[in-house]
Each structure stands twice: as structure tokens, then as C-alpha cells.
N, CA, C and O atoms as CSV, one atom per row, in Angstrom:
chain,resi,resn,atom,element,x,y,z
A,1,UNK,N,N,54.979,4.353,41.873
A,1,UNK,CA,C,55.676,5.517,41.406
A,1,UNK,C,C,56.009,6.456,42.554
A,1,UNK,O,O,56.992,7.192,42.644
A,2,UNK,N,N,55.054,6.303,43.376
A,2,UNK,CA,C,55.609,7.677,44.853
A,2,UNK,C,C,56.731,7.087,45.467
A,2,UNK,O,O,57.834,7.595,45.667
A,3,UNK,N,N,56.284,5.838,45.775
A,3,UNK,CA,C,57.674,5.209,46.266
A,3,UNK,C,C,58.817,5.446,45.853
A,3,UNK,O,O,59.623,6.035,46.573
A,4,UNK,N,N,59.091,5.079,44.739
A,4,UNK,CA,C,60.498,5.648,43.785
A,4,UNK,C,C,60.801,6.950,43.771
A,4,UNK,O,O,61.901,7.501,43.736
A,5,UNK,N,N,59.817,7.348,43.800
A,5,UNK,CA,C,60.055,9.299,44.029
A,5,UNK,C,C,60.506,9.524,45.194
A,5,UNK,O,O,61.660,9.946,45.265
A,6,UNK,N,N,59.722,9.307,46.461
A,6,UNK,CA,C,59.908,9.344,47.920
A,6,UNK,C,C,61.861,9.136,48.084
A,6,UNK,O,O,62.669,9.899,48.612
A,7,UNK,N,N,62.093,7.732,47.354
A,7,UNK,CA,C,63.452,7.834,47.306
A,7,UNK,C,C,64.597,8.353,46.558
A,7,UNK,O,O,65.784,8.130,46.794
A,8,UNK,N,N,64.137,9.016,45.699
A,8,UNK,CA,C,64.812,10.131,44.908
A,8,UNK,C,C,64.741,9.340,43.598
A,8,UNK,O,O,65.234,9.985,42.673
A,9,UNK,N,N,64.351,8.334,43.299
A,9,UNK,CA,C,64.249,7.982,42.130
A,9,UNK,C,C,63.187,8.608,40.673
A,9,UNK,O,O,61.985,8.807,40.847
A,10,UNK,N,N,63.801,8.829,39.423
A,10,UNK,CA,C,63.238,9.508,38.835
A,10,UNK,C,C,61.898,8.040,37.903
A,10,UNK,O,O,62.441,7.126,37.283
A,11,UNK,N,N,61.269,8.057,37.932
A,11,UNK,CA,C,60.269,7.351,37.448
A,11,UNK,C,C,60.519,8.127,35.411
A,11,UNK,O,O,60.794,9.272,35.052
A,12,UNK,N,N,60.273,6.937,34.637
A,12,UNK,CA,C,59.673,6.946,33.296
A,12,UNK,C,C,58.756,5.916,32.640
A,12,UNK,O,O,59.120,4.740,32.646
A,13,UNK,N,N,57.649,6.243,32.100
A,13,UNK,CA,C,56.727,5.570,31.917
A,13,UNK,C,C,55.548,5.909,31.415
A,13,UNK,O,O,55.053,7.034,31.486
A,14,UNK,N,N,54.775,4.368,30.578
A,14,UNK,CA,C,53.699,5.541,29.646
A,14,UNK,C,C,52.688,6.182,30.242
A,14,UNK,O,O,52.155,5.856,31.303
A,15,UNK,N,N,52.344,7.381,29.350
A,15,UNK,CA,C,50.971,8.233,29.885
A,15,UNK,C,C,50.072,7.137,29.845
A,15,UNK,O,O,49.532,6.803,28.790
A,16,UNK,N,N,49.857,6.504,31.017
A,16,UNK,CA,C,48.899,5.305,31.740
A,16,UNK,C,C,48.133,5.919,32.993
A,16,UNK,O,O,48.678,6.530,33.912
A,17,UNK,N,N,46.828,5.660,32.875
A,17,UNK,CA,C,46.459,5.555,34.521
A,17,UNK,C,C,46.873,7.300,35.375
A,17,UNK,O,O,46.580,8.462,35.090
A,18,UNK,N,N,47.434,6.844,36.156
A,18,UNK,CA,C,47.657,7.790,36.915
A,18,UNK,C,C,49.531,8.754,36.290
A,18,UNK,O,O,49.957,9.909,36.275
A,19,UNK,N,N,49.838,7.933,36.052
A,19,UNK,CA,C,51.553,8.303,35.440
A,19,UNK,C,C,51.411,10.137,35.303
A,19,UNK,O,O,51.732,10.917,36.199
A,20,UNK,N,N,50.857,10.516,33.966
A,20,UNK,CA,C,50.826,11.825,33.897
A,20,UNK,C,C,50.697,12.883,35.384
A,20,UNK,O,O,51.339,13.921,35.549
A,21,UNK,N,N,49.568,12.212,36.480
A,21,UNK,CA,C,49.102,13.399,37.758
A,21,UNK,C,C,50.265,13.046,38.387
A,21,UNK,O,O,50.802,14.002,38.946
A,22,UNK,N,N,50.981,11.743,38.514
A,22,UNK,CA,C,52.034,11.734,39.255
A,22,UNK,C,C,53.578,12.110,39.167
A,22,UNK,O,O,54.326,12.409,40.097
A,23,UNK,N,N,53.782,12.042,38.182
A,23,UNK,CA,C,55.169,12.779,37.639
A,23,UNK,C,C,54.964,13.889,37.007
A,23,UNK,O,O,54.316,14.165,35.998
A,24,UNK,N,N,55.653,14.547,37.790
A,24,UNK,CA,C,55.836,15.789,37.107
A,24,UNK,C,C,57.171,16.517,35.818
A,24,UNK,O,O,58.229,17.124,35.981
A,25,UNK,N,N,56.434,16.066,34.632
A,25,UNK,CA,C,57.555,15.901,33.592
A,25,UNK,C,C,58.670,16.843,33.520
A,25,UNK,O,O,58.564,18.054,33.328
A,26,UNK,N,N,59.767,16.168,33.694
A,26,UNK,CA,C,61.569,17.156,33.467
A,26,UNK,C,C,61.511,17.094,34.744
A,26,UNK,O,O,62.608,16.701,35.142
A,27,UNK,N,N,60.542,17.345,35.918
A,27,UNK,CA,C,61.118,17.547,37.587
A,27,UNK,C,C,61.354,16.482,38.161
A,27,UNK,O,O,62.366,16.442,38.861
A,28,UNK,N,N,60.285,14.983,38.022
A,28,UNK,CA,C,60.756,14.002,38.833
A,28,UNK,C,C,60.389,12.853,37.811
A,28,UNK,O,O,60.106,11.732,38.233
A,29,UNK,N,N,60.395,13.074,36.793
A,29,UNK,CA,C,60.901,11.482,35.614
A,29,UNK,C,C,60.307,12.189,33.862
A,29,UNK,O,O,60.152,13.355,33.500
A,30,UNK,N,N,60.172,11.297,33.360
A,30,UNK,CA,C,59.260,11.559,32.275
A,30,UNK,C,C,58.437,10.362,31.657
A,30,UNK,O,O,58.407,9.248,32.180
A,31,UNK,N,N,57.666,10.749,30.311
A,31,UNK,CA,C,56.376,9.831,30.028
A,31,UNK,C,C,56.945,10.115,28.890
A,31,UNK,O,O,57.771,10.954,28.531
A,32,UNK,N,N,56.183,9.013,28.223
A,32,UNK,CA,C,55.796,9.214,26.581
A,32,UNK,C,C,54.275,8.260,26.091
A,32,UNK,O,O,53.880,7.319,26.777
A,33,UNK,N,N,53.763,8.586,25.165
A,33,UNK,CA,C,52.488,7.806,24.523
A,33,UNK,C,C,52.490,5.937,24.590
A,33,UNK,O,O,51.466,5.382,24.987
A,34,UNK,N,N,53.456,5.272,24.258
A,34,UNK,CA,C,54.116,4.388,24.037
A,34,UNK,C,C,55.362,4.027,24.508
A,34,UNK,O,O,56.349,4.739,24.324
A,35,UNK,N,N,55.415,2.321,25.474
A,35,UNK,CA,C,56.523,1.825,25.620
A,35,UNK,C,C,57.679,1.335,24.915
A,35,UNK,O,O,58.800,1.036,25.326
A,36,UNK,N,N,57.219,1.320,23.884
A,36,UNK,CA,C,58.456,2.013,22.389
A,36,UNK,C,C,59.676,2.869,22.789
A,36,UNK,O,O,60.870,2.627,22.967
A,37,UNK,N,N,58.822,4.070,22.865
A,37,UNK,CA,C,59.275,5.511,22.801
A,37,UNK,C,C,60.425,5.823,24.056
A,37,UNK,O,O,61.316,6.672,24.032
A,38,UNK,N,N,59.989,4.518,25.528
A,38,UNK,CA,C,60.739,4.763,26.740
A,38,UNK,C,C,62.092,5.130,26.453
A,38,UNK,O,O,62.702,6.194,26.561
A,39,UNK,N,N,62.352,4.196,26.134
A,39,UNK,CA,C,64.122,3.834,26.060
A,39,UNK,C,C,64.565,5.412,25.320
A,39,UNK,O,O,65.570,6.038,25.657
A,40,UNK,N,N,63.880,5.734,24.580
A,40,UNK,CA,C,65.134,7.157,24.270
A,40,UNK,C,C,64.876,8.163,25.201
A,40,UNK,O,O,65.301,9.299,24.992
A,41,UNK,N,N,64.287,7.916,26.120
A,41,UNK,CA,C,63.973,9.306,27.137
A,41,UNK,C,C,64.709,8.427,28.797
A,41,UNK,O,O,64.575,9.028,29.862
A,42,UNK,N,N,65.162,7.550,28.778
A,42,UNK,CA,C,65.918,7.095,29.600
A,42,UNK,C,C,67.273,7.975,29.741
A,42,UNK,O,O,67.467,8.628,30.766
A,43,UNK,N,N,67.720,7.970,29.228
A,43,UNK,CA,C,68.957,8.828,29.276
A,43,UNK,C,C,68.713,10.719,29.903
A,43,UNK,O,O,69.494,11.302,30.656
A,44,UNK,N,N,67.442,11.298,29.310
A,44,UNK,CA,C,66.914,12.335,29.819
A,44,UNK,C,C,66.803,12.024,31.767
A,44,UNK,O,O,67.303,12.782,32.599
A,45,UNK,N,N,66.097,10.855,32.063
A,45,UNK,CA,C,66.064,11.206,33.622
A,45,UNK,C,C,66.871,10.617,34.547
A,45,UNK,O,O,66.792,10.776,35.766
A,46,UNK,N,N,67.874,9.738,33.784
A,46,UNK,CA,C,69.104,9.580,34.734
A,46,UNK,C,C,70.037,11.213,35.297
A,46,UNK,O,O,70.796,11.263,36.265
A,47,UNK,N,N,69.810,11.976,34.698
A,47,UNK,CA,C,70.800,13.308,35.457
A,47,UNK,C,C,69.654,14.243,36.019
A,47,UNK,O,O,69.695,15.458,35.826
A,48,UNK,N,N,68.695,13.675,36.677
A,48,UNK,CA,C,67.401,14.566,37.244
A,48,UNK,C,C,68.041,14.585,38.813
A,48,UNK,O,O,68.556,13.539,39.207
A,49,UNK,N,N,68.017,15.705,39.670
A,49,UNK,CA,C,68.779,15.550,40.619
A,49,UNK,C,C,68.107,15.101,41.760
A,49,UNK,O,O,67.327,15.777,42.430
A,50,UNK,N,N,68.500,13.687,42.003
A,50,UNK,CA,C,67.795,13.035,43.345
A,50,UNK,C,C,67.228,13.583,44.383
A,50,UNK,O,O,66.182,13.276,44.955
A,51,UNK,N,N,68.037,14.474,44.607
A,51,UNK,CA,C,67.325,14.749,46.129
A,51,UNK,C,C,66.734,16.071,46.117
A,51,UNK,O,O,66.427,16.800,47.060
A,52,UNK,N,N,66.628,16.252,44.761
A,52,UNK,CA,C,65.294,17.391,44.672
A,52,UNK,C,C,63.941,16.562,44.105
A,52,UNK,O,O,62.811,17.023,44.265
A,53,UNK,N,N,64.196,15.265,43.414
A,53,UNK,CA,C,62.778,14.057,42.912
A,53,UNK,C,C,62.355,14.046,44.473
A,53,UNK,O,O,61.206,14.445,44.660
A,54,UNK,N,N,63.436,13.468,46.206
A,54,UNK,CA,C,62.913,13.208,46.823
A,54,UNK,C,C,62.092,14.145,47.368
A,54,UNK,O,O,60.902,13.832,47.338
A,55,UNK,N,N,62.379,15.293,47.902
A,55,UNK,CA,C,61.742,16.523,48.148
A,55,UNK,C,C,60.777,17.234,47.520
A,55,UNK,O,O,59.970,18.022,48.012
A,56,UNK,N,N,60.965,16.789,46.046
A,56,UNK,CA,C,59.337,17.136,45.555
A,56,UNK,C,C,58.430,16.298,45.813
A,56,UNK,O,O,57.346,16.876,45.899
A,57,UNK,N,N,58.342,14.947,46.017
A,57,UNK,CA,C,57.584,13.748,45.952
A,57,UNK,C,C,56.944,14.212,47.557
A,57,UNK,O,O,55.758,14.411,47.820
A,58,UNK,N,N,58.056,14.302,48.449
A,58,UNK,CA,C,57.816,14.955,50.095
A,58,UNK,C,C,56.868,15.720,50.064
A,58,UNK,O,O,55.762,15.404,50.504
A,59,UNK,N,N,57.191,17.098,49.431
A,59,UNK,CA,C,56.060,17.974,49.500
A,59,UNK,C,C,54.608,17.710,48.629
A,59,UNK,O,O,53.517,18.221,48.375
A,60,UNK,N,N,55.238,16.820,48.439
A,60,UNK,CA,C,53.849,16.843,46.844
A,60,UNK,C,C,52.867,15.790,47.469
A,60,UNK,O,O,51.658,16.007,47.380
A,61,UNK,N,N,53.537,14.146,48.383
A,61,UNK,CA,C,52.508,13.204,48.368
A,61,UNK,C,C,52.652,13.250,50.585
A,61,UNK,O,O,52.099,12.350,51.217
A,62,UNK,N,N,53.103,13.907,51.020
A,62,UNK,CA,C,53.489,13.468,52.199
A,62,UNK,C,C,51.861,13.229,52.752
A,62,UNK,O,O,51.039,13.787,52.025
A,63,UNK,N,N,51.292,12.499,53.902
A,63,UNK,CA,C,50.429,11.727,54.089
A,63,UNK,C,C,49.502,12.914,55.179
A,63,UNK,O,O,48.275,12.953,55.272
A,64,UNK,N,N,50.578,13.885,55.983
A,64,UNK,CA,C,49.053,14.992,56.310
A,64,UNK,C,C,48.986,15.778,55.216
A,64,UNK,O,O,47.901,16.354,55.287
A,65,UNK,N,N,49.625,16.151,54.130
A,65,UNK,CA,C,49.472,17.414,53.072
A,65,UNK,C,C,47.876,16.582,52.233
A,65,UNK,O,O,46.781,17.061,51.940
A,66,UNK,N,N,48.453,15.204,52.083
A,66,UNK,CA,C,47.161,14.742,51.561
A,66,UNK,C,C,45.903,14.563,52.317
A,66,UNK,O,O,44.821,14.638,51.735
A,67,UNK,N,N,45.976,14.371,53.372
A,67,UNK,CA,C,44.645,14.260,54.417
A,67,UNK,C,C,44.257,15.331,54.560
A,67,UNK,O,O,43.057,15.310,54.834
A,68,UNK,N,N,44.850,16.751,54.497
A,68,UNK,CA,C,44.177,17.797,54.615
A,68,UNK,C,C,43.664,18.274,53.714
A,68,UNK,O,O,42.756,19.099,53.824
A,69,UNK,N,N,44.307,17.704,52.211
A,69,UNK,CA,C,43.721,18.158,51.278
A,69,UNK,C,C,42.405,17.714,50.600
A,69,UNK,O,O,41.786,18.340,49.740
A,70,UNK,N,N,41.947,15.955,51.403
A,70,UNK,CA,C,41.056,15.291,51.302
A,70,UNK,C,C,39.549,15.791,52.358
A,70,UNK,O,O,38.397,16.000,51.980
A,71,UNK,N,N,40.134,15.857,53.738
A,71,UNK,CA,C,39.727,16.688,54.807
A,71,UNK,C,C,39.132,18.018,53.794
A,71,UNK,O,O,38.006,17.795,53.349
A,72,UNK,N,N,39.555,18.940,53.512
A,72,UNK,CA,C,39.138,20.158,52.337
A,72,UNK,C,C,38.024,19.575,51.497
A,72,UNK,O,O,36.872,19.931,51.743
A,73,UNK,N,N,38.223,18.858,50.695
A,73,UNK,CA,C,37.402,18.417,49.817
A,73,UNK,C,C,35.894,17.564,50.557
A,73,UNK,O,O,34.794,17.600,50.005
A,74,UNK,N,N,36.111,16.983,51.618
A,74,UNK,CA,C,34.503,16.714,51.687
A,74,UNK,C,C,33.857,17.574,52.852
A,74,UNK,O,O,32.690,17.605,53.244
A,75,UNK,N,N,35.018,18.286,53.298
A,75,UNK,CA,C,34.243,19.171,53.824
A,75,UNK,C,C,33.369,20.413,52.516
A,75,UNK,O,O,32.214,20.838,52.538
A,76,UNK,N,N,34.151,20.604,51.812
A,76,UNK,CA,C,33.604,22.132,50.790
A,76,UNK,C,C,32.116,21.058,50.310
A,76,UNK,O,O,31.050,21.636,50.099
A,77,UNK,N,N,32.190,19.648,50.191
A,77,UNK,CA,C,30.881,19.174,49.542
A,77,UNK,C,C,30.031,18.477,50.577
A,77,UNK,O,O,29.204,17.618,50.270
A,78,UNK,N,N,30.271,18.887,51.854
A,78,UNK,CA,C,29.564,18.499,52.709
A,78,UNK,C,C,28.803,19.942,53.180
A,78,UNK,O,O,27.678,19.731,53.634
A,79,UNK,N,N,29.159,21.197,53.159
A,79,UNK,CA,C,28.664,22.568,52.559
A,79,UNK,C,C,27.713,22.545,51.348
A,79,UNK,O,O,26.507,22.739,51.502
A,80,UNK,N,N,28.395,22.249,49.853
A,80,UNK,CA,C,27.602,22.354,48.777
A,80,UNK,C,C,26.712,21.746,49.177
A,80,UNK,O,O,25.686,22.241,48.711
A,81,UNK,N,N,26.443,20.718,49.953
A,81,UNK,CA,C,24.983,19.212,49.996
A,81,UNK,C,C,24.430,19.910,51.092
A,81,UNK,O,O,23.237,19.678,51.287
A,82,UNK,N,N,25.100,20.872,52.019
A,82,UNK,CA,C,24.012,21.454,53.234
A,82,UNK,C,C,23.478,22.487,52.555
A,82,UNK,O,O,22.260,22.527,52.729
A,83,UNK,N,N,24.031,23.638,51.604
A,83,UNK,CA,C,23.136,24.441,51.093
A,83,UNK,C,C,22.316,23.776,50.033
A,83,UNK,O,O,22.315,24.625,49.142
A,84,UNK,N,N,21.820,23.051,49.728
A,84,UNK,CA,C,20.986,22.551,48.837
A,84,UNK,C,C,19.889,21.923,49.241
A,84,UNK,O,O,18.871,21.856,48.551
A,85,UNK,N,N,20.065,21.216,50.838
A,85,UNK,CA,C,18.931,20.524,51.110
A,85,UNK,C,C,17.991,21.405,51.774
A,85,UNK,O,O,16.886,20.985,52.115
């Protein structure tokens, strides 16, 4: 799904797994409960405007925004585990 985003593509697909944290619904594709349900929301993310899917996907998954944000996280619990011991 980042991939397709990365290239401006709008992703649709069911609330599975990760689907919901990764698309951000109406901005860069949409979901529904059931692969039933896809096909009438197809038409909704064909006019989603590409090269704002790519630029959100940019800011949203780019590879230092995520390392720093991972970097953050074991540092704050590498703190919580030093004040405790």
C-alpha cells in the first residue's frame, strides 16, 4: 500500500491488517468492512488528486521521518526501564 501511495496511487481496500493506519480515508484511498462493498467506492478514489496521495504518503512514510520516530520511541522506553530499575 505505501508503494502505491509513494506513487500517487490512491489505494482501496478492506479494513484488514494494517489498511485502516495506512490510508488515510478521502486523502489517499478508501476502505470498507467487506470486499463486496469495494467496487462501489472505486469510483470515489479515482478523482483523489495524485500528487497530493504522493506527497502525503512522502511526508507520512518517508524512511528518516520513520527512524526518528522509532529512534523516539525506544529511546522514551529506554528512560521509562532506567527510572524503574
Amino acid at each position: 500500500m505505501i508503494e502505491a501511495l509513494a506513487c500517487g496511487t490512491p489505494v482501496v481496500g478492506t479494513r484488514r491488517g494494517a489498511v485502516a493506519e495506512v490510508v488515510d480515508f478521502g486523502v489517499t484511498g478508501y476502505y470498507r468492512d467487506s470486499a463486496s462493498a469495494l467496487a462501489e467506492i472505486v469510483p470515489q478514489a479515482m478523482p483523489l488528486d495524485r500528487g497530493a496521495v504522493r506527497e502525503h504518503a512522502r511526508r507520512r512514510f518517508q524512511h528518516r521521518r520513520m527512524t526518528d520516530d522509532y529512534l523516539r520511541i525506544y529511546r522514551s522506553l529506554q528512560s521509562t526501564r532506567s527510572a524503574h530499575a
